[in-house]
C-alpha positions, 0 to 999 in steps of 0.5 A: 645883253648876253655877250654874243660869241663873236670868235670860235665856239670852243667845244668837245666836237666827240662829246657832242656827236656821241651826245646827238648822233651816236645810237640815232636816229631815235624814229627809224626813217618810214618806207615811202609805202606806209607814209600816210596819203597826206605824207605823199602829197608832200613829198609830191610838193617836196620833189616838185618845189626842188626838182628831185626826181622819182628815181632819187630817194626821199631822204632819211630824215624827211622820211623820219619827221614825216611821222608827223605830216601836219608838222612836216607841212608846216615845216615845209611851207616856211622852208621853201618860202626861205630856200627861194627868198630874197636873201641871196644863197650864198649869205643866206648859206653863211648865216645857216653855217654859223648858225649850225656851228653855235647850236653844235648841230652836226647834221645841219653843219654836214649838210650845209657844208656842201650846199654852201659850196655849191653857191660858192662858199670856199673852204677857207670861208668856211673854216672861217666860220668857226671863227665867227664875225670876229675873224679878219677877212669877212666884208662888213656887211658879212660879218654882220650877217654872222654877228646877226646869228650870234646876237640873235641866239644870245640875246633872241635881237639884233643890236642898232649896230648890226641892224643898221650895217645890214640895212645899208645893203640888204633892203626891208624884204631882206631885214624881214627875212632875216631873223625868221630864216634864224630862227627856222634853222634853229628849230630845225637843229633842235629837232635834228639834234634830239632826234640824232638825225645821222650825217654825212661827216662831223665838225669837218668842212673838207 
């Protein structure tokens, strides 16, 4: 199997924000007026699902990939089941955070900085994540959680070790979850980074 990277994921944070986000977005961000009826009838769904009110705006890269409202839904429909699903926040925030760092995903990273926080990820946890599941000071069932997102994008599975630890904690909903909730965020940097979607910061997690 391809070596996961367990430790920190040494790279050019400038390159790769001059690569991914300099020059962006490459699709300007619609004005609400010209998304299509079947455009608003998912920002109808996205402001309900997360209690975003009428007199918050509709952020820019929402507005830039509803371009494609068929592929938004479909988007959508998976990530809402994954925002409210039985993985808990703060471990579900832990995966996506380690996730974002391995594909070099500046917008994704700076977003899911702030979120970690609000569902109690500290600083000092997330300077951690740079230094994966390796690190001293995770649980084991955290570091297998991180090694889960490291096997999984080096080898697209899971090994019986970092299986097994899991499953001593997280129950069949949760290990069915798990690789799907990977993979959706890593869709999503794919998407983000080739759009060069901009963020709010860089690397940083201050």
């Amino acid at each position: 199997m391809p070596e996961p990277i367990t430790a920190r994921n040494d790279f050019d944070a400038d390159a790769r924000m001059a690569q991914t986000v300099a020059g962006g977005p490459r699709y300007a961000p619609l004005a609400l007026e010209d998304v299509s009826p079947e455009g608003m009838e998912q920002v109808r769904v996205i402001r309900a699902a997360f209690s975003i009110p009428e007199s918050r705006p509709f952020p820019d890269v929402s507005l830039i990939t509803l371009r494609h409202p068929g592929m938004f839904k479909g988007q959508m429909v998976l990530g809402i089941e994954l925002a409210k699903g039985v993985i808990p926040p703060r471990e579900r925030e832990l995966a996506i955070l380690r996730l974002a760092l391995l594909a070099r995903a500046p917008f994704e990273w700076s977003e899911h900085v702030d979120i970690g926080k609000a569902f109690g990820i500290t600083p000092e946890e997330i300077e951690r994540v740079f230094d994966g599941s390796s690190a001293a000071g995770w649980t084991a069932h955290e570091a297998a959680i991180l090694r889960g997102v490291e096997e999984l994008l080096a080898d697209h599975c899971m090994s019986d070790e970092t299986w097994n630890t899991l499953a001593q904690s997280w129950d069949e909903k949760q290990m069915l979850e798990f690789p799907l909730l990977v993979g959706s965020y890593l869709m999503t940097a794919l998407q983000q980074n080739s759009l060069k979607i901009q963020p709010k910061g860089g690397f940083d997690y201050r």
